[in-house]
N, CA and C atoms as a LAMMPS dump frame, in Angstrom:
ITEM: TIMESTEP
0
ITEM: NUMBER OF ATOMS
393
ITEM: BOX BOUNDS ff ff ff
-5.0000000000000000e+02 5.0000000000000000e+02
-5.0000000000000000e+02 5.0000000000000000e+02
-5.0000000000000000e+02 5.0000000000000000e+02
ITEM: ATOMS id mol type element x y z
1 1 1 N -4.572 -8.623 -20.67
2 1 2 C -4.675 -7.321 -21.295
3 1 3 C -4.731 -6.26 -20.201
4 2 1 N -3.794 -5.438 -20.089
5 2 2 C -3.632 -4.303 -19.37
6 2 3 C -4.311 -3.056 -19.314
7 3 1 N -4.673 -2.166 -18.798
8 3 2 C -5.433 -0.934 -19.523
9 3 3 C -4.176 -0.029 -18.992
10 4 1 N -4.144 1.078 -19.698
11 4 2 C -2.808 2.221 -19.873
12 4 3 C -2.984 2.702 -18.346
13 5 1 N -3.747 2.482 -17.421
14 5 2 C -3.862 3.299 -15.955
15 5 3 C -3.191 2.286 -15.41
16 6 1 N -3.086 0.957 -15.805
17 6 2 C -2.645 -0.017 -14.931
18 6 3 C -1.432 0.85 -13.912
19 7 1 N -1.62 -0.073 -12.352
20 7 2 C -0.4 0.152 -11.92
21 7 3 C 0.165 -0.968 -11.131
22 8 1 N 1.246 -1.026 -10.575
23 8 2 C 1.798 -1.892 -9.69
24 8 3 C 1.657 -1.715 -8.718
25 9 1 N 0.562 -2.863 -7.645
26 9 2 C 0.111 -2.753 -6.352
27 9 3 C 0.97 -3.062 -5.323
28 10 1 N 1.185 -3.405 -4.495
29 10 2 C 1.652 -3.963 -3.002
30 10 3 C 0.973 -3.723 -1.829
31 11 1 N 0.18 -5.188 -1.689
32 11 2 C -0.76 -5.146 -0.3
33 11 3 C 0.257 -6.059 0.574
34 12 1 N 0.115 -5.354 1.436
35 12 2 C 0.786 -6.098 3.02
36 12 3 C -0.525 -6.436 4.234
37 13 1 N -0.153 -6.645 4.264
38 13 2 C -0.839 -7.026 5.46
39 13 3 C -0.493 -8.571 6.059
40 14 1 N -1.216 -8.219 7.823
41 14 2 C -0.662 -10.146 8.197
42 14 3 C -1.75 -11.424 7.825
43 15 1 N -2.984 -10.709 7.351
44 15 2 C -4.532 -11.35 7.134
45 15 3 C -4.36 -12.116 5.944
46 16 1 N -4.439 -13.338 5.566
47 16 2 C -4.749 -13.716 4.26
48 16 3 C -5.753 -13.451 3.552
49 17 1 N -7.151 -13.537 4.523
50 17 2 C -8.413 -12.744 4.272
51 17 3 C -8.008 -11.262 3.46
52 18 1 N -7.625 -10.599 4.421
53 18 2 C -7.105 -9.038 3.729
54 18 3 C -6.475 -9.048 2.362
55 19 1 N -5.58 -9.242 2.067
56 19 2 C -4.554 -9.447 1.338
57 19 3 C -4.664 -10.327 -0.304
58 20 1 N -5.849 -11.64 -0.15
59 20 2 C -6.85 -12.119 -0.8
60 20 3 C -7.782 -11.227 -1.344
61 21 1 N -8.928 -10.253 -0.467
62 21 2 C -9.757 -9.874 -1.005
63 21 3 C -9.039 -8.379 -1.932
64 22 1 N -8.21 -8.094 -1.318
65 22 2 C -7.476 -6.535 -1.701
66 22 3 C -6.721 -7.081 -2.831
67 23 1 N -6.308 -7.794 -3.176
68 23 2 C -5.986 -8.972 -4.794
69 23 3 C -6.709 -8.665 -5.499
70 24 1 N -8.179 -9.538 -5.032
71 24 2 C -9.322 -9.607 -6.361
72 24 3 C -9.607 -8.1 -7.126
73 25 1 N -10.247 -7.229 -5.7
74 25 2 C -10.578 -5.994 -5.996
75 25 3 C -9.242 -5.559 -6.843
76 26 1 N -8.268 -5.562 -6.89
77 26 2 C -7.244 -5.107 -7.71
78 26 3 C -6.912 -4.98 -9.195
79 27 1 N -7.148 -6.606 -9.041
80 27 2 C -7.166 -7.279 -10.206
81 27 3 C -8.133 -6.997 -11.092
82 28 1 N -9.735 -6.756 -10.411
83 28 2 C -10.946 -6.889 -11.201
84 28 3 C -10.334 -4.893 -11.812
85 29 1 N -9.712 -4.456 -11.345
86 29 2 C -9.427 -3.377 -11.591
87 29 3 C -8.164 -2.881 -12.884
88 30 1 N -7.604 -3.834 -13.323
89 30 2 C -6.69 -4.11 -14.208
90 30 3 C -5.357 -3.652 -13.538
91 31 1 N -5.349 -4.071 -12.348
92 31 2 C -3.503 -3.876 -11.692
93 31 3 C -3.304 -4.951 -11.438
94 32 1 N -1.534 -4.434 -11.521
95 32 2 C -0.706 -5.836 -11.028
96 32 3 C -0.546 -5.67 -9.74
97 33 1 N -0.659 -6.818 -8.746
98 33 2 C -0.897 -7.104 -7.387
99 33 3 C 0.527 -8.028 -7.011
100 34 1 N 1.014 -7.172 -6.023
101 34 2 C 2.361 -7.931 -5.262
102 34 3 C 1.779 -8.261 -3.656
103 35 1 N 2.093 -9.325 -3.198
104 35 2 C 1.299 -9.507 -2.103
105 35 3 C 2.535 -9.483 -1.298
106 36 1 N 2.942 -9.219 0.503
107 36 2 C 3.21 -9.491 1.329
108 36 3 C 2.804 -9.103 3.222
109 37 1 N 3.303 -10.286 3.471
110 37 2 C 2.712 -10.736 4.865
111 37 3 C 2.908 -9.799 6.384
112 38 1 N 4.288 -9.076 5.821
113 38 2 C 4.515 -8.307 7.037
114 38 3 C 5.815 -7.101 6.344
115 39 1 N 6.096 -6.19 7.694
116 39 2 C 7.033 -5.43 6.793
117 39 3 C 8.4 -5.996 6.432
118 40 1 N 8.666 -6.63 6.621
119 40 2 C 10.089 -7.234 6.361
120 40 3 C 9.868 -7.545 4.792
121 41 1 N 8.744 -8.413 4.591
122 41 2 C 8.261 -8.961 3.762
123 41 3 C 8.059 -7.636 2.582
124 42 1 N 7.821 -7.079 3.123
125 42 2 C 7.055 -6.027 1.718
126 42 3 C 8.455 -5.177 1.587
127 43 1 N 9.605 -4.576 2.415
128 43 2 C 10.4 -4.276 2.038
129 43 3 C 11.244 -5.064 0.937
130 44 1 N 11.59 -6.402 1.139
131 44 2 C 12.193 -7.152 0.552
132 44 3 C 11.314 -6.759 -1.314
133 45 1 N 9.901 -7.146 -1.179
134 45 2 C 9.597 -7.037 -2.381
135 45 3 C 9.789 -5.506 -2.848
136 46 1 N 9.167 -4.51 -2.279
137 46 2 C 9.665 -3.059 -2.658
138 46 3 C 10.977 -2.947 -3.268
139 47 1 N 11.674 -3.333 -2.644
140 47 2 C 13.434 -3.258 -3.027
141 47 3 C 13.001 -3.847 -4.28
142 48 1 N 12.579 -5 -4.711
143 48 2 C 12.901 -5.69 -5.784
144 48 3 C 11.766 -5.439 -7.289
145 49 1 N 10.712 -4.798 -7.008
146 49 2 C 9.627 -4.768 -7.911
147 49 3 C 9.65 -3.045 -7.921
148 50 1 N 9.672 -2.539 -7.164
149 50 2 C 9.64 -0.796 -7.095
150 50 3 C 8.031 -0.333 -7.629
151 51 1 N 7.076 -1.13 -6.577
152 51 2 C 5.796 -0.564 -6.922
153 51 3 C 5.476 0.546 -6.997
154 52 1 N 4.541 1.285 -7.688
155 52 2 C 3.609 2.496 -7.741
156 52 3 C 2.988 2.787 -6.617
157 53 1 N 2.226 2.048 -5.875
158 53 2 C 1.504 2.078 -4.736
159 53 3 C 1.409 1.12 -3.529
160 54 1 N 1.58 1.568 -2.32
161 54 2 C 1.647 0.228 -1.303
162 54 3 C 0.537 0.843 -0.75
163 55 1 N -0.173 -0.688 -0.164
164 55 2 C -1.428 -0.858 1.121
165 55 3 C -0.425 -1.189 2.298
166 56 1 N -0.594 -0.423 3.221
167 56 2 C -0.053 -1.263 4.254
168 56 3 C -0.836 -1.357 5.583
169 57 1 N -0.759 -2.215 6.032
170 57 2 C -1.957 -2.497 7.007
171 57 3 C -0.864 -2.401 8.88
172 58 1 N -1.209 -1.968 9.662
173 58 2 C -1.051 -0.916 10.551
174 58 3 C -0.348 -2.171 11.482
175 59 1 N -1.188 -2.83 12.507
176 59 2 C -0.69 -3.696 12.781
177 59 3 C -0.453 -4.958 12.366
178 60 1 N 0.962 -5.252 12.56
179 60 2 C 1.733 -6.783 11.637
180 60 3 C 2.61 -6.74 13.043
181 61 1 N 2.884 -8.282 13.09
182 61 2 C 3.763 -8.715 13.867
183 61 3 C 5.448 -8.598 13.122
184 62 1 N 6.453 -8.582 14.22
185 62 2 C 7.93 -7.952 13.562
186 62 3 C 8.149 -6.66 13.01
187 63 1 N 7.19 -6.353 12.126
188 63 2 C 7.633 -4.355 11.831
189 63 3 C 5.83 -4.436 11.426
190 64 1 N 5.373 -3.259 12.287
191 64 2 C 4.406 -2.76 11.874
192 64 3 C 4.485 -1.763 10.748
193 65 1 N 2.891 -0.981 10.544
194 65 2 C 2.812 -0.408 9.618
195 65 3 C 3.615 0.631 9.268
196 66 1 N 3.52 1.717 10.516
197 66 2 C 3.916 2.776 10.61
198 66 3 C 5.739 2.457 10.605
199 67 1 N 6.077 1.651 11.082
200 67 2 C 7.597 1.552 11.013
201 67 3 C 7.933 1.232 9.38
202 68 1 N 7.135 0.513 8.698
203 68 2 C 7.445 0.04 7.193
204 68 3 C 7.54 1.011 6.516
205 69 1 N 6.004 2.237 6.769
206 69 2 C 6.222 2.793 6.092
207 69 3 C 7.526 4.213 5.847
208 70 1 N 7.836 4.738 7.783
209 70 2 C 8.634 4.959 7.248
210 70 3 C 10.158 4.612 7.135
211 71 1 N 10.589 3.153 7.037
212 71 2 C 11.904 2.547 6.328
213 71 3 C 11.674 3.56 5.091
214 72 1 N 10.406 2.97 4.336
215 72 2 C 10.076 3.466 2.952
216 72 3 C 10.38 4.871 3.068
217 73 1 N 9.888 5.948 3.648
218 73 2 C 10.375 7.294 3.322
219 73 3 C 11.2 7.513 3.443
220 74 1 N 12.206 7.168 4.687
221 74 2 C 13.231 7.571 4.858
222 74 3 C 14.624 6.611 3.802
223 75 1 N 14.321 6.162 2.562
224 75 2 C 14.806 5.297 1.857
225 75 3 C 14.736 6.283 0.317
226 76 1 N 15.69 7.156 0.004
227 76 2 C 15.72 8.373 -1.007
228 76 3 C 15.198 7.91 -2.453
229 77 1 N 16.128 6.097 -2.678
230 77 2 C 15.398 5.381 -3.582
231 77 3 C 13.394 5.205 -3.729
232 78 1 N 12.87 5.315 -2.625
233 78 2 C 11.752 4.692 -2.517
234 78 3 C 10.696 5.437 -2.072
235 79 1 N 11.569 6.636 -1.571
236 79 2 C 10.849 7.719 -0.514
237 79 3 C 9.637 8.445 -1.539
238 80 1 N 9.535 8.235 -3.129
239 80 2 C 8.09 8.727 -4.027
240 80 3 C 7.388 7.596 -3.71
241 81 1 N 7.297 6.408 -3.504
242 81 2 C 6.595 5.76 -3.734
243 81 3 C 5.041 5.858 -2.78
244 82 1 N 4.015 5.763 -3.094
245 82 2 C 2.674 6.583 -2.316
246 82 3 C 2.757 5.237 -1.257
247 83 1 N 2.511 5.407 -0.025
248 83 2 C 2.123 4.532 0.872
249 83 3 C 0.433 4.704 1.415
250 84 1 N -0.374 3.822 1.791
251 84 2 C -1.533 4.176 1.849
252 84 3 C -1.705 2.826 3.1
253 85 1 N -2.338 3.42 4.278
254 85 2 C -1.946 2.921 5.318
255 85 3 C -3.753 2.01 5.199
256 86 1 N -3.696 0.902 6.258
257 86 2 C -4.847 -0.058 6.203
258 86 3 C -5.365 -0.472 7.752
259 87 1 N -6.267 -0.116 8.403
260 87 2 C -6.467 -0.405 9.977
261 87 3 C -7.885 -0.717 10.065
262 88 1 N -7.923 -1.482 10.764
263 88 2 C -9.387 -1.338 11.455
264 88 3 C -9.612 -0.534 12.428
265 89 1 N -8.571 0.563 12.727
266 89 2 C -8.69 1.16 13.706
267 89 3 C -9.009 2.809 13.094
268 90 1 N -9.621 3.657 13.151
269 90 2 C -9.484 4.619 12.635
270 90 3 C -10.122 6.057 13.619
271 91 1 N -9.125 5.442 14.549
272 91 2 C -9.256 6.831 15.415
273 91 3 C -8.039 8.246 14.704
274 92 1 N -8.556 9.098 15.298
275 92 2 C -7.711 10.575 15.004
276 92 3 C -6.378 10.484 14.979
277 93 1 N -6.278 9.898 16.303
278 93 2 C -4.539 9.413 16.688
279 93 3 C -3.823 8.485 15.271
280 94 1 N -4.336 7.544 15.079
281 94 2 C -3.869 6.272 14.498
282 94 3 C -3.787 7.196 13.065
283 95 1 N -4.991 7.848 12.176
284 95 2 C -4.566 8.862 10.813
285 95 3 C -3.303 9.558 11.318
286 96 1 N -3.394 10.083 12.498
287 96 2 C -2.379 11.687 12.71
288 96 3 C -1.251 11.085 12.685
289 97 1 N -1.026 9.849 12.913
290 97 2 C 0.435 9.034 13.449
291 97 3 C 0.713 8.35 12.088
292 98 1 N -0.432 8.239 11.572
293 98 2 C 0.052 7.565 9.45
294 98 3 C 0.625 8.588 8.73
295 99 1 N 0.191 9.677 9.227
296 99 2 C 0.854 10.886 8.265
297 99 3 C 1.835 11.032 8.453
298 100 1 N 2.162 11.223 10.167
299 100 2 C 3.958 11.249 10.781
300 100 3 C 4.36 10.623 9.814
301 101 1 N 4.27 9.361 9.489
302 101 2 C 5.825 8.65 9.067
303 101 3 C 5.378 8.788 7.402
304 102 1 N 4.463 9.813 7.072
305 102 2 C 4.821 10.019 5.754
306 102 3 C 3.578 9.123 4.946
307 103 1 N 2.756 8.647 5.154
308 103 2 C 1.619 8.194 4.589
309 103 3 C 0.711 9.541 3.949
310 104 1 N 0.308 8.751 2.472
311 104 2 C -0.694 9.576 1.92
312 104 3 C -2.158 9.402 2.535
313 105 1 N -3.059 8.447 2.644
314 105 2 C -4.058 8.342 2.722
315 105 3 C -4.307 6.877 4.09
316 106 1 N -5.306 6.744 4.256
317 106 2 C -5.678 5.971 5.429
318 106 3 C -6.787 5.818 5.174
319 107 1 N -7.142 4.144 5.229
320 107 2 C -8.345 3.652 4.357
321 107 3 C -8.722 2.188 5.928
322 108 1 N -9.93 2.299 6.16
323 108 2 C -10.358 1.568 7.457
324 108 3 C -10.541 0.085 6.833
325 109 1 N -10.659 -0.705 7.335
326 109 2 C -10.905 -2.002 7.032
327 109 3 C -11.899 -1.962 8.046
328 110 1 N -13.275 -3.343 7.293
329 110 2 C -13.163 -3.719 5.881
330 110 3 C -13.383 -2.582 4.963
331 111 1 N -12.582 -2.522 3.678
332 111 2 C -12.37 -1.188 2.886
333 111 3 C -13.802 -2.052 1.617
334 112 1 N -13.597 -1.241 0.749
335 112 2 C -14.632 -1.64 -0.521
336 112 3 C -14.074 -1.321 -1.608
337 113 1 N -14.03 -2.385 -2.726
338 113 2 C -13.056 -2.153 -3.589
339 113 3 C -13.204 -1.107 -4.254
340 114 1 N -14.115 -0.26 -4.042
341 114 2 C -14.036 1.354 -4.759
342 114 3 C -13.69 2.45 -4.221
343 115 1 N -13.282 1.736 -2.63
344 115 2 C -11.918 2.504 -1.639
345 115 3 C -10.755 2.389 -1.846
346 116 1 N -11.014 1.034 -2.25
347 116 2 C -9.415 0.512 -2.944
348 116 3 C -8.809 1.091 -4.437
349 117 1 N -9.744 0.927 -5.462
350 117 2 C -9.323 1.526 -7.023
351 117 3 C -9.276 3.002 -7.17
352 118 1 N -9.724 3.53 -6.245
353 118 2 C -10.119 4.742 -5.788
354 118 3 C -8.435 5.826 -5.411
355 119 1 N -8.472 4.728 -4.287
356 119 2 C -7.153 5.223 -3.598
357 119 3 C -5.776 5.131 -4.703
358 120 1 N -6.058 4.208 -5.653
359 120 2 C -5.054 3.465 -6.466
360 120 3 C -4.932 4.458 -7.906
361 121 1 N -5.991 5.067 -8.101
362 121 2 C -6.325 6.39 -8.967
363 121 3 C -5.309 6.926 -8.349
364 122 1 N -6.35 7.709 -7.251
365 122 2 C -5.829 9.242 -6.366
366 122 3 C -4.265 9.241 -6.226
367 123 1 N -3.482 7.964 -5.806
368 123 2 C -2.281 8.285 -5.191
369 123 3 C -1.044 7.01 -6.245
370 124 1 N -2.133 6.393 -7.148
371 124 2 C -0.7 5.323 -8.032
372 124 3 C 0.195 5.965 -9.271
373 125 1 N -0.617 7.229 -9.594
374 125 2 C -0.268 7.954 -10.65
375 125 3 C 1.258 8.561 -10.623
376 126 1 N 1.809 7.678 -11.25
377 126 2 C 3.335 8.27 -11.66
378 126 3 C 3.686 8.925 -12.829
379 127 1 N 4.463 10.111 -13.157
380 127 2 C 4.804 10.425 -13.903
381 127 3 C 5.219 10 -15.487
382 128 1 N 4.949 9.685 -16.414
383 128 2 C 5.282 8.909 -17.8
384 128 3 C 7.065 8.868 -17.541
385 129 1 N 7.52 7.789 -17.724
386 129 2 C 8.8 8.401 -18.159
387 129 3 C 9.56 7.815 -17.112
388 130 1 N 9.337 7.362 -15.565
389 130 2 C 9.846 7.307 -14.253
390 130 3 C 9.748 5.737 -14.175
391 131 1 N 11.149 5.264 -13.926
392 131 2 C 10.946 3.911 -13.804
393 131 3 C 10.699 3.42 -12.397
């Protein structure tokens, strides 16, 4: 059973830990959760599911964060879709450089799932009507 806010997630990250716990919290939240491992990985699913909201977590081996996310902006198909960046790092630099490539928000790890449903409010909200 769905609730009408539901949205379509996509956590990336290279952590199974990460990616696991950012699931549950999701789930206990009534969204659908797309999981992948790196950016290659989450492009492939993006292309194919056209989520509402991506987590993407900063450093991944083969395409990091900041490069995923912006494939994603600079991609006219994909370029609404909210990206919401994931680090354990959360110096000035590392936010100022999530925004460059077009990130909405920047959330530190370990996050709390009311950082997570939170963020998934603030930035999953699509228009009625928009496939």
């Amino acid at each position: 059973m769905s609730t009408p806010l539901a949205r379509k997630v996509l956590v990336v990250d290279d952590s199974n830990t990460i990616r696991r716990s950012a699931e549950i919290f999701l789930k206990q939240g009534g969204h659908e959760v797309l999981l992948a491992e790196d950016g290659f990985d989450a492009l492939s699913k993006i292309n194919d599911h056209m989520p509402d909201l991506v987590f993407c977590d900063i450093l991944m081996p083969r395409l990091d964060g900041y490069q995923t996310c912006a494939i994603i902006k600079r991609n006219a198909r994909l370029a609404d879709i909210p990206v919401v960046m994931l680090s354990s790092k959360d110096g000035v630099f590392d936010k100022a450089r999530g925004r460059m490539v077009g990130s909405q928000e920047y959330l530190t790890k370990p996050f709390t799932k009311d950082q997570l449903l939170q963020a998934v409010q603030q930035f999953g909200a699509k228009p009625t009507g928009v496939a």
